[in-house]
N, C-alpha and C positions, 0 to 999 in steps of 0.2 A: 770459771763456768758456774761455781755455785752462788757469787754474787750474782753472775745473771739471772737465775730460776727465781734469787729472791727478790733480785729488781721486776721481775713481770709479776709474782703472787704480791709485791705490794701494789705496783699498777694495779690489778684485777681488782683488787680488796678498797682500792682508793676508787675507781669506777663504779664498783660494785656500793661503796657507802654512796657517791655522789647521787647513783640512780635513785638511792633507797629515799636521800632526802628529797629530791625530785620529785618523786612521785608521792611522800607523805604531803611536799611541798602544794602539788595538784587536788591532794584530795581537802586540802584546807581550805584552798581558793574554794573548790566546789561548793565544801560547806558552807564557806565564807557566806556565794554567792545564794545560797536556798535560804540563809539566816538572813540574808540580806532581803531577797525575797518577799519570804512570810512578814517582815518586819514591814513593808510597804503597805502586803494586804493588811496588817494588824491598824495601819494609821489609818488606810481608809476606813474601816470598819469605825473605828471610833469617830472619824470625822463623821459617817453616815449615821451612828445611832446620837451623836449630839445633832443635828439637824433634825434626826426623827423627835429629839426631845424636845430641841425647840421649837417643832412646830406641833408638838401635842399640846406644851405650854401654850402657844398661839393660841390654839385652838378651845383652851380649857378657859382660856382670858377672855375671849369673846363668848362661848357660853354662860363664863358668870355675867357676864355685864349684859348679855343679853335675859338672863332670867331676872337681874336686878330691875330691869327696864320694867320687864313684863310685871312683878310683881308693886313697880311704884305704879305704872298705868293702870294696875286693878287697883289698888288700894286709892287711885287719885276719884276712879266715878265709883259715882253710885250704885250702892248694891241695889240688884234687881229683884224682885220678886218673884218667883218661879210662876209662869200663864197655872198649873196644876193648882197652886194655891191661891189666885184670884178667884177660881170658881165659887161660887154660892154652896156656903154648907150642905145644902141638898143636894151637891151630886155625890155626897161620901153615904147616900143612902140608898140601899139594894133598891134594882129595879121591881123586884117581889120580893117580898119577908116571909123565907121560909121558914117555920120551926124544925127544930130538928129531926121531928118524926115525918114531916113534909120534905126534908130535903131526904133522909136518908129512904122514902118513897122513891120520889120521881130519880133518884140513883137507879135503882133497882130495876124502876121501868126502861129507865131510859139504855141500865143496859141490856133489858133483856129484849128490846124490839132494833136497840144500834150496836150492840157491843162489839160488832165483827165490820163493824164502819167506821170508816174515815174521824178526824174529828170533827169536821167539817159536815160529816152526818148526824153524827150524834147530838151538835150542836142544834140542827134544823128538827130532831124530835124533841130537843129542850125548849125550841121554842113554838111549837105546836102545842103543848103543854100549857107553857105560859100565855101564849096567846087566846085559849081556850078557858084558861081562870079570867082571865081582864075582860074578855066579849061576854063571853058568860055569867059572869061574875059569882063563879063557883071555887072551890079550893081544890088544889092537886087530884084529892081522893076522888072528888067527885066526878073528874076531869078525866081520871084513869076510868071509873065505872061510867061515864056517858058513853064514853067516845070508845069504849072495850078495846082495851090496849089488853098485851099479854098477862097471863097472870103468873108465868114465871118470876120470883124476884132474886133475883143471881145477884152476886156482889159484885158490887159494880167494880169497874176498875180505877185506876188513877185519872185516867185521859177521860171516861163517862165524869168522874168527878170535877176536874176543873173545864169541862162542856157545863155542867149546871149552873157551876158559880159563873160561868161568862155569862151566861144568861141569864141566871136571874138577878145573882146580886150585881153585877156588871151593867150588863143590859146591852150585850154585845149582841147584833144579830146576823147570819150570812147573809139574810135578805128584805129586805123593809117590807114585803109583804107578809100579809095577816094569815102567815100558813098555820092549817088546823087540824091537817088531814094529809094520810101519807100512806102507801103500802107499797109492797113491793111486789112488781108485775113477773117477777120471775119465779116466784111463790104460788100466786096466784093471780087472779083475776078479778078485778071491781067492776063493775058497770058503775055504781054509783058513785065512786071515787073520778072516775073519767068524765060525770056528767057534771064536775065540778068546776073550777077557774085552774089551770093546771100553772103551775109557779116555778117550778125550779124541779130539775133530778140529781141527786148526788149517791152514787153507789150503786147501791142497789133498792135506793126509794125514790117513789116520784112526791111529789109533793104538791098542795091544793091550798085553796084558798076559798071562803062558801062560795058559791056563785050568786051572783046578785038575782035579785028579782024571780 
């Protein structure tokens, strides 16, 4: 009887080992198979970033060869001459030559009758200015006491400052008429400014021209 009890606890114990290897047996396979897995993803991954390299090399081969082209087809013609520097010495000369106490004038006026206008305003009292030196053929100062411009003189700003220079040393104009004459009707009221050639409004000024005859 007591060989039997220990024939079935070595059975049990011999089942009992078999399962065990069994099943370490299964969890090997398993890993086996996730190592095996991730190993496939890993080839593709390298397959995929050598393609990616070979075609940035591509790509890097043809932009040299093509800036090489670019740069033997510039060096093959002739250099150009920039149209800016064919022009005749005299266009690097101010449309008016102000002095400096004449430009830092018509600053002052120009901002104290535009300074809360446009540039595009400011620029149309720079050329009322200058267009009244050239018909007249009087300077700034004169120009401000004919035609009684403000006599505040405010510092001017940046934007009244390159309005001057487009116009006078430029020779930039918003409008090819010989405007001379401007005020603004919301201020007040001209009769004699409306009996004038009426040219352009921008802002809050209208703008004139003498009238003929």
């Amino acid at each position: 009887m007591k060989n039997k009890y220990i024939y079935i606890i070595a059975l049990l114990l011999t089942i009992l080992i078999c399962l065990s290897i069994e099943i370490r047996h299964q969890t090997d396979l398993q890993h086996i198979s996730i190592l095996t897995a991730e190993n496939a993803e890993l080839k593709q991954d390298i397959t995929w970033l050598q393609y990616t390299n070979d075609q940035r090399a591509t790509t890097i081969e043809l932009l040299t060869n093509a800036l090489k082209d670019t740069q033997e087809t510039s060096e093959a013609q002739p250099s150009k001459v920039p149209e800016a520097q064919k022009t005749n010495r005299s266009a690097d000369r101010p449309r008016y030559a102000l002095t400096e106490a004449e430009r830092d004038l018509v600053e002052r006026v120009v901002m104290a009758e535009s300074g809360g206008e446009s540039y595009k305003g400011q620029m149309l009292v720079c050329q009322c200015i200058l267009n009244a030196c050239e018909i007249d053929g009087i300077c700034p100062a004169k120009v401000v006491k004919k035609y009684v411009y403000a006599k505040a003189r405010p510092e001017p700003s940046d934007s009244v400052k390159r309005a001057v220079s487009a116009v006078f040393d430029k020779g930039e104009q918003v409008t090819d008429e010989k405007v001379i004459y401007f005020y603004a009707p919301g201020i007040v009221k001209s009769e004699f400014h409306e009996s004038q050639t009426f040219c352009i409004e921008v802002g809050g000024h209208r703008f004139f021209k003498e009238k003929e005859g």
